[in-house]
C-alpha positions in Angstrom: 0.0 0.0 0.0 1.5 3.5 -0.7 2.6 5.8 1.8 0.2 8.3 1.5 -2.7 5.7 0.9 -2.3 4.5 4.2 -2.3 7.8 6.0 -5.5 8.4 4.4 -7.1 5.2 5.5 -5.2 5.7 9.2 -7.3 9.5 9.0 -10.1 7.6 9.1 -10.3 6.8 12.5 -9.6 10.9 13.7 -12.2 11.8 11.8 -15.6 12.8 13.1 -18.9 11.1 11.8 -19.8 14.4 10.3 -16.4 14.5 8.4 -16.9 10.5 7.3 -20.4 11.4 5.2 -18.7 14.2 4.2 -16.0 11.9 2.9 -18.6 9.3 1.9 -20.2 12.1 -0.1 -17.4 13.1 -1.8 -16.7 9.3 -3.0 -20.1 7.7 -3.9 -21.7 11.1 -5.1 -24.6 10.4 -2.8 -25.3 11.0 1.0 -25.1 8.1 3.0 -28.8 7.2 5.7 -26.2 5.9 8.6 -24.6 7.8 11.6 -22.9 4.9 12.1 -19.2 5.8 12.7 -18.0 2.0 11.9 -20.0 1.7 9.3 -18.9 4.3 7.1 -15.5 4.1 8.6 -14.9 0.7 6.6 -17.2 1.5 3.9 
């Protein structure tokens, strides 16, 4: 895995559930039901 892929997936964890369906948003192009920090962590 490259460096800077792995810091990414690391940043993960820090981030808030507010930032992760922003994130999850920004990848799929659609928002995402779930508050579920876990969840949209490993999605």
């Amino acid at each position: 895995m490259e460096a800077a892929t792995y810091q990414e997936v690391q940043g993960l964890s820090r981030m808030t559930v507010g930032e992760l369906r922003d994130k999850y948003l920004e990848v799929f192009g659609e928002e995402t039901r779930s508050y579920h920090k876990e969840f949209l962590r490993k999605r």
